[in-house]
N, C-alpha and C positions, 0 to 999 in steps of 0.2 A: 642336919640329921646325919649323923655319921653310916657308914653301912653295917656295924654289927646292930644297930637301932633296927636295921631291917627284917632282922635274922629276929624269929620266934624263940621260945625261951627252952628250945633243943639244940639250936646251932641251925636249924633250916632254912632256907628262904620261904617267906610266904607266899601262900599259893597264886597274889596277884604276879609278882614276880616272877613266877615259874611259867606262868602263862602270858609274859608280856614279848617275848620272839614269836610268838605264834599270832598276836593282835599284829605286830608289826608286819610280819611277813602277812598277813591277810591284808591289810593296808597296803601297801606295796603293791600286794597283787592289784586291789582294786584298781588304784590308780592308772598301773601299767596295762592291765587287760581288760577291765569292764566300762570303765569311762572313755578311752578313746571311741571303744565298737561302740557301744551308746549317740556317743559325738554321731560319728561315720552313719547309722543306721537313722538317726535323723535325719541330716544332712540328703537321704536319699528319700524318703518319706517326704519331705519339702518339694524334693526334684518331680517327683511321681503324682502329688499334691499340683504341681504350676505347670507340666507339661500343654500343651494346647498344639495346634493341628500346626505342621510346617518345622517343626522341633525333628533332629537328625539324634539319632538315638542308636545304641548298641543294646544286644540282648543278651542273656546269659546264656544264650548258645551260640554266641560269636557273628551274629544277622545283624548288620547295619542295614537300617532304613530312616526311613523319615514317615513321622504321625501324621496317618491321612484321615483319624476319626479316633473319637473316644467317648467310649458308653460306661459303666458304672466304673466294673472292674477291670473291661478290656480295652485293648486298642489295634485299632485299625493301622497294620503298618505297610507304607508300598518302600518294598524292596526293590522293583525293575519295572521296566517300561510295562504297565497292563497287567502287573502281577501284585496285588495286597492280598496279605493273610492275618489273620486277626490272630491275638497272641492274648495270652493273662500281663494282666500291668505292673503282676510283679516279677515279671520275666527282663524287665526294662531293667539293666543296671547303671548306666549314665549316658551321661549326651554327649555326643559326638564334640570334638573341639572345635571352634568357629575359625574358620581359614584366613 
């Protein structure tokens, strides 16, 4: 098919044409911004899903501790000798790295 085949019978592109950088760039996006965070926001859902007591964990206000209990939505975290405070378990952002 040659390209004046594409052009309507005024000399225009058709309107698929005209709107195929705009699928592209929306594709593009996707790939580059919606499917990794997807990946990544699983990935942590799983984490949060398997934690279990004795797990050394970070929290999104910067509290390293280790799971000393876990009830529906919370967890029970001891940060120091004689000190646990219980937190929401979506406050958990990942586990600590194994030494």
């Amino acid at each position: 098919m040659s390209p004046l085949a594409l052009l309507g019978a005024n000399g225009q592109a058709s309107p698929f044409l005209q709107f195929l950088p705009l699928i592209a760039i929306a594709l593009i996006f996707y790939f580059i911004v919606f499917l990794p965070n997807k990946k990544r926001q699983k990935a942590l859902q799983d984490m949060l899903r398997n934690l279990k007591n004795g797990d050394k964990v970070i929290t999104s206000g910067g509290i390293y501790g280790v799971v000393s209990g876990i009830k529906d939505d919370r967890i029970q975290l001891k940060i120091a000798d004689q000190v646990k405070i219980e937190i929401s378990k979506n406050a958990i952002v990942a586990k600590q790295a194994e030494d």
